[in-house]
TORKENU-605590 format. One record per atom (N, C-alpha, C): residue number from 1; x, y, z; chain; atom name. Coordinates in Angstrom, 1 decimal, always signed. Layout:
N
+------+--------+--------+--------+-------+------+
: resi :   east :  north :     up : chain : name :
+------+--------+--------+--------+-------+------+
:  NUM :      X :      Y :      Z :     A :   CA :
...
+------+--------+--------+--------+-------+------+
REM end
This chain:
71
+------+--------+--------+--------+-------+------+
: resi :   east :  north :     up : chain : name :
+------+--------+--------+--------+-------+------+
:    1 : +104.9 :  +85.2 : +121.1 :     A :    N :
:    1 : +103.6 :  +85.1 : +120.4 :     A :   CA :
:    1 : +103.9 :  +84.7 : +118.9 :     A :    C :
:    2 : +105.1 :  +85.5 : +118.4 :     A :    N :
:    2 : +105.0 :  +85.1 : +116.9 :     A :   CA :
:    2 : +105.7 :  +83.7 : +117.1 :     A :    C :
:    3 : +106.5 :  +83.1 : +117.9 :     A :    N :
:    3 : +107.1 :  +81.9 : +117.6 :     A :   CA :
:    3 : +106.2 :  +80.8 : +117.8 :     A :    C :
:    4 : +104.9 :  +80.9 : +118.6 :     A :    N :
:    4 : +103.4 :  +80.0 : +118.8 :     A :   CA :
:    4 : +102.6 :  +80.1 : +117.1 :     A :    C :
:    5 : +102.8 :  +81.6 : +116.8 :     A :    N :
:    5 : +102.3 :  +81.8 : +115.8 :     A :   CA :
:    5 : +102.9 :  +80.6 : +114.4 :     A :    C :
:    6 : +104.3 :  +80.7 : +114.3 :     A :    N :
:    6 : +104.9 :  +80.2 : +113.3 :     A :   CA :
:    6 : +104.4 :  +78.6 : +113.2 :     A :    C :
:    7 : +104.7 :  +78.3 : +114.9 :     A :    N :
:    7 : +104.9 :  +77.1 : +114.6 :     A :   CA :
:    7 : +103.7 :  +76.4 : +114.5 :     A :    C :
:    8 : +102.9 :  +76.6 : +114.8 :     A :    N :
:    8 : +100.6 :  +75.7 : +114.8 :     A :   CA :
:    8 : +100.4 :  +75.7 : +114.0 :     A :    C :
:    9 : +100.7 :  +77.7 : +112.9 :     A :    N :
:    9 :  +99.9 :  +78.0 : +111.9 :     A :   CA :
:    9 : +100.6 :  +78.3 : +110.9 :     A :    C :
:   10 : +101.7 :  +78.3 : +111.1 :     A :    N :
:   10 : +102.5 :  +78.6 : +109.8 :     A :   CA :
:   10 : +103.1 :  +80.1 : +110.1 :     A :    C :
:   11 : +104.8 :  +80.5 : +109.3 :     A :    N :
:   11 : +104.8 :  +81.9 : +109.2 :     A :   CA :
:   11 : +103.9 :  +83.0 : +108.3 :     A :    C :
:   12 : +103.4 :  +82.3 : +107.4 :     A :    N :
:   12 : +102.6 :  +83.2 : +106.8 :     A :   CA :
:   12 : +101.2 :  +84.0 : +107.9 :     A :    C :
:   13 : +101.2 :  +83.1 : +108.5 :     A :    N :
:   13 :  +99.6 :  +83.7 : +109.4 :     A :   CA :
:   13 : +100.3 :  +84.9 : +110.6 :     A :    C :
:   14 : +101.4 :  +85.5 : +110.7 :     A :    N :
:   14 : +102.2 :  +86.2 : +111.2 :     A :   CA :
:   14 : +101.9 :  +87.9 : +110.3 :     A :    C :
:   15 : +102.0 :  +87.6 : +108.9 :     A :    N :
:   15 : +101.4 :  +88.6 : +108.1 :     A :   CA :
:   15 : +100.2 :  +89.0 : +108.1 :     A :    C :
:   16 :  +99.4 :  +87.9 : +107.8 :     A :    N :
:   16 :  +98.1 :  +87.7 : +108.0 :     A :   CA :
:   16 :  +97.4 :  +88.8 : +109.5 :     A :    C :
:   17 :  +97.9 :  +88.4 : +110.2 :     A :    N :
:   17 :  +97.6 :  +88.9 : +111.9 :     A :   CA :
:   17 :  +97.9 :  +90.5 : +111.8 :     A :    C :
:   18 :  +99.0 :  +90.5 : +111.2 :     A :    N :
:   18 :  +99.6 :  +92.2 : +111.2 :     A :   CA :
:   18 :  +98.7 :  +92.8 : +109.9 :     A :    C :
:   19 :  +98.6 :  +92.5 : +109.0 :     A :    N :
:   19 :  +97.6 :  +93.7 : +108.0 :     A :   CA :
:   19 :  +96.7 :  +94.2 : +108.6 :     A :    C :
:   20 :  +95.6 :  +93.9 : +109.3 :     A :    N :
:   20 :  +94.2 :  +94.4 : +109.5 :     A :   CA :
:   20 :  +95.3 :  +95.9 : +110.8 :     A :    C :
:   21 :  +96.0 :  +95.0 : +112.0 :     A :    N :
:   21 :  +96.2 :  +95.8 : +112.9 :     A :   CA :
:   21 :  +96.9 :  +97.1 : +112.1 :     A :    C :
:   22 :  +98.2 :  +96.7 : +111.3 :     A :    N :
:   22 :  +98.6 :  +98.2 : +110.4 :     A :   CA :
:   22 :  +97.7 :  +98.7 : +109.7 :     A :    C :
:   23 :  +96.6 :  +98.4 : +109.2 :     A :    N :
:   23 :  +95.5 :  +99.4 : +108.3 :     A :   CA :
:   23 :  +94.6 : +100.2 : +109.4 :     A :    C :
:   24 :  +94.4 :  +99.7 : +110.9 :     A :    N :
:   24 :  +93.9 : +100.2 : +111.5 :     A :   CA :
:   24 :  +94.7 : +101.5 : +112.1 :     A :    C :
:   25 :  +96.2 : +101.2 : +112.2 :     A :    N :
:   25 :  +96.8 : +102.1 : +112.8 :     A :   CA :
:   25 :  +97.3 : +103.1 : +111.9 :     A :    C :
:   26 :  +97.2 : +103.2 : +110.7 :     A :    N :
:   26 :  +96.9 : +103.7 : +109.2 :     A :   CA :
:   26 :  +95.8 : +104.7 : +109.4 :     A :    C :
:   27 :  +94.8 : +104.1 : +109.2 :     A :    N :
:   27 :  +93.5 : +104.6 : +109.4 :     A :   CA :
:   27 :  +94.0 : +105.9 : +111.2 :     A :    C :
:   28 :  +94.1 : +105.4 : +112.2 :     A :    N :
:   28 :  +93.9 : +106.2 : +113.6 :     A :   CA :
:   28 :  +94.6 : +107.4 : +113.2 :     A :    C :
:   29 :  +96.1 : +107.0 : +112.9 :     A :    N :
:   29 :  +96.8 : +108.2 : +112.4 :     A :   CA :
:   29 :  +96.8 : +109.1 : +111.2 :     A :    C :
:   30 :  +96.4 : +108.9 : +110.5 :     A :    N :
:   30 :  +95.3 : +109.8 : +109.2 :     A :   CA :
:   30 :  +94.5 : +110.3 : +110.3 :     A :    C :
:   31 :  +93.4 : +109.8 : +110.9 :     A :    N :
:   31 :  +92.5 : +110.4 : +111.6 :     A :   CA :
:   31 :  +92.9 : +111.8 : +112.7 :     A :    C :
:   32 :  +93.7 : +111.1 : +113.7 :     A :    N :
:   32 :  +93.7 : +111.7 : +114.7 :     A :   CA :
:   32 :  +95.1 : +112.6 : +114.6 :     A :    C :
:   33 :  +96.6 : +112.5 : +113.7 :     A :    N :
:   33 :  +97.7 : +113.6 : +113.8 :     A :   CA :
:   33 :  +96.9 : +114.3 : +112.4 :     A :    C :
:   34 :  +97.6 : +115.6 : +113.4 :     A :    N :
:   34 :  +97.3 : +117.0 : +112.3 :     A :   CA :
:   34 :  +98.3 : +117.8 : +112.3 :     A :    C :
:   35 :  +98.6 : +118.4 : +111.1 :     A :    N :
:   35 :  +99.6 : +119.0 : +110.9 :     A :   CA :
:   35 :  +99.2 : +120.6 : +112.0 :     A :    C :
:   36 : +100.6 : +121.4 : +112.2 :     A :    N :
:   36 : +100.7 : +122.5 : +112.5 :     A :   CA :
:   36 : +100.2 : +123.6 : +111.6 :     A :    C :
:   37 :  +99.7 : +124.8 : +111.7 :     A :    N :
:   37 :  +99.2 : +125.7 : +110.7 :     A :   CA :
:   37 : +100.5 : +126.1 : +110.3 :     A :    C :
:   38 : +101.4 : +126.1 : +110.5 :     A :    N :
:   38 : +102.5 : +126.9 : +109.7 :     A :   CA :
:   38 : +103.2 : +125.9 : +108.3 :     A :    C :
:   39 : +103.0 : +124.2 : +109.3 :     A :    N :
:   39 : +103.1 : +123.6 : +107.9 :     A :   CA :
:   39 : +102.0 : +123.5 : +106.8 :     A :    C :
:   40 : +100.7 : +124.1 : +107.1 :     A :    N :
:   40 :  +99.9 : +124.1 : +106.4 :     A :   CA :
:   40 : +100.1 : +125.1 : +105.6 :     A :    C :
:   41 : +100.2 : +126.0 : +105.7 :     A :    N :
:   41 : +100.1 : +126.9 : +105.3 :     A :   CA :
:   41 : +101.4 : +126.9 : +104.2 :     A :    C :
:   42 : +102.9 : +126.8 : +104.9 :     A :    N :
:   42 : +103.7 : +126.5 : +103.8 :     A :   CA :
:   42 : +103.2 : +125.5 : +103.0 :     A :    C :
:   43 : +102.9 : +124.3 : +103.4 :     A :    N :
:   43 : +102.5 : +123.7 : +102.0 :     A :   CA :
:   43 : +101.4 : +124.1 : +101.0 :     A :    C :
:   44 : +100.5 : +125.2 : +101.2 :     A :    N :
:   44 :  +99.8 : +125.7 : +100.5 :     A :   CA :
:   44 : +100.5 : +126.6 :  +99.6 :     A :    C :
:   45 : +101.2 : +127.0 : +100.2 :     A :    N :
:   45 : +102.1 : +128.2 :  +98.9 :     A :   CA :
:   45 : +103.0 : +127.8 :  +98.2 :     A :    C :
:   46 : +103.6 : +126.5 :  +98.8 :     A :    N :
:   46 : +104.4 : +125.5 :  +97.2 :     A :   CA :
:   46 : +103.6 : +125.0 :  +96.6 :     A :    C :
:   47 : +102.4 : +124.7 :  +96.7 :     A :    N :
:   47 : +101.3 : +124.2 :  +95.7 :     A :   CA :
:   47 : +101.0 : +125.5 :  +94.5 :     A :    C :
:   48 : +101.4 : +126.6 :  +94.9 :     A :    N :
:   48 : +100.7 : +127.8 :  +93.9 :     A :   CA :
:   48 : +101.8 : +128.1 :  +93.0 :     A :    C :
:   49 : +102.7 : +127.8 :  +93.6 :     A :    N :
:   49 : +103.8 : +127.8 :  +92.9 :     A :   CA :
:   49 : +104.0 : +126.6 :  +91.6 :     A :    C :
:   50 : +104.6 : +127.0 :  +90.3 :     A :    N :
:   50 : +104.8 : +125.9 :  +89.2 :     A :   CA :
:   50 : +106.1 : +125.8 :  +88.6 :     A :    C :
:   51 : +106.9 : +125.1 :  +88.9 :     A :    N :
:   51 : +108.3 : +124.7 :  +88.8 :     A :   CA :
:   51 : +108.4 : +124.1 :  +87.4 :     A :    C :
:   52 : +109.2 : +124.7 :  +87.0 :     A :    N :
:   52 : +109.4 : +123.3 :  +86.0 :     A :   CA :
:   52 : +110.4 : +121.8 :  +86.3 :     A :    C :
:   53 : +110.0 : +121.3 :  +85.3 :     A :    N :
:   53 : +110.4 : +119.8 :  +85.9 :     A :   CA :
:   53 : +111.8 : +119.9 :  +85.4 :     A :    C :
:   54 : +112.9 : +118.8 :  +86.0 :     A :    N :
:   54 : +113.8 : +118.7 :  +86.1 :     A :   CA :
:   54 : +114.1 : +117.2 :  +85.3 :     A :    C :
:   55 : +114.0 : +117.8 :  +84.1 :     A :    N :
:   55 : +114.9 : +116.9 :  +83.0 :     A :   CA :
:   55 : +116.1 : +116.0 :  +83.0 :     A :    C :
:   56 : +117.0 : +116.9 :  +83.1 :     A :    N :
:   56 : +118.4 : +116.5 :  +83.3 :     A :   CA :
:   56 : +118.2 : +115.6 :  +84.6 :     A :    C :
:   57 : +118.1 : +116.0 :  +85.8 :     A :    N :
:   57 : +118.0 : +115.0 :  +86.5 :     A :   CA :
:   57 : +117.3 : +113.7 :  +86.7 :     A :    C :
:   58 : +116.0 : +113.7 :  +86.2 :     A :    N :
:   58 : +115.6 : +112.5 :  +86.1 :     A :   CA :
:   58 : +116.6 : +111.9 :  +84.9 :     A :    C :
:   59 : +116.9 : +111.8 :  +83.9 :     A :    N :
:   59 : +117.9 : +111.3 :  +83.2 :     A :   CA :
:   59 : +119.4 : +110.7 :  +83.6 :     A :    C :
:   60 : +119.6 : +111.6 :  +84.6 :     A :    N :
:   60 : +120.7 : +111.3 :  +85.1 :     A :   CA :
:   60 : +120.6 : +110.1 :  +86.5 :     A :    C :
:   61 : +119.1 : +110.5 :  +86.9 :     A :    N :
:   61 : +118.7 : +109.3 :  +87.7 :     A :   CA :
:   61 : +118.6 : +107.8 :  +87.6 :     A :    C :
:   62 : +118.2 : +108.1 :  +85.7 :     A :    N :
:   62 : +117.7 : +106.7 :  +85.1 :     A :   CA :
:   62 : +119.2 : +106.2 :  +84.8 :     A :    C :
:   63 : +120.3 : +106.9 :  +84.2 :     A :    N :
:   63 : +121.3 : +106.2 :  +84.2 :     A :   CA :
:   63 : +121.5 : +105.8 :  +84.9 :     A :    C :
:   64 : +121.8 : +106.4 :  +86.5 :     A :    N :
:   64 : +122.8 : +105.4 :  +88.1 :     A :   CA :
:   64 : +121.6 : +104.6 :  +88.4 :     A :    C :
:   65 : +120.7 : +104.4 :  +88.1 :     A :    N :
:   65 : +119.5 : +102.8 :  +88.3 :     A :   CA :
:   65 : +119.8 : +101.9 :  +87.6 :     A :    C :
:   66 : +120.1 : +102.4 :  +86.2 :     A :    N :
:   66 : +120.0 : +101.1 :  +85.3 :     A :   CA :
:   66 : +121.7 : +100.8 :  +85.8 :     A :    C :
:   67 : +122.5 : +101.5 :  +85.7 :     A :    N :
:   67 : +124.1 : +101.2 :  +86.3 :     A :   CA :
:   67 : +124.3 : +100.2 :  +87.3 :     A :    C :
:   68 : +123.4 : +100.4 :  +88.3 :     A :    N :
:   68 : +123.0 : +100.2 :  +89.3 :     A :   CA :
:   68 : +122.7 :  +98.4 :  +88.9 :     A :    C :
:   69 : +121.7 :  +98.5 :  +88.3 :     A :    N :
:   69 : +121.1 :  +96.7 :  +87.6 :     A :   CA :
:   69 : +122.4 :  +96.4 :  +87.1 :     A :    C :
:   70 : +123.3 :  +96.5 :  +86.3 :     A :    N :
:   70 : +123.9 :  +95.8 :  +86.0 :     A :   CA :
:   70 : +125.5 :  +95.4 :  +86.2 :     A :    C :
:   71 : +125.5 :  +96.3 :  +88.0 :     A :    N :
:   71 : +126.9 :  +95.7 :  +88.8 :     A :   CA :
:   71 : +126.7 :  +94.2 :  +89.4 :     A :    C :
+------+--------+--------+--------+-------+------+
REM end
């Protein structure tokens, strides 16, 4: 199918064909999976919780990125 696809309409219309289908299957799964109560629940009680943020590591993240750009 994608090789009929590429070749009449182009590869771009390959993309084209797949957005609508992945937003639907987007959409079904939002809809229809639901979490377990136990993960609900834990994730309600790390919400009440307030961490502080982690300085140093984001810093130390931005360095091996930028390191990262210029190997």
């Amino acid at each position: 199918m994608g090789g009929y696809i590429t070749d009449n309409y182009g590869w771009r219309w390959i993309f084209y064909l797949n957005l609508p289908i992945g937003l639907l299957a987007l959409v079904m799964c939002r809809a229809l999976v639901v979490d377990p109560d136990y993960l609900v629940s834990q994730r309600a009680k790390l919400r009440t919780r307030h961490e502080r943020f982690d300085v140093l590591g984001l810093c130390l993240l931005s360095v091996t990125m930028t390191s990262w750009r210029f190997c």
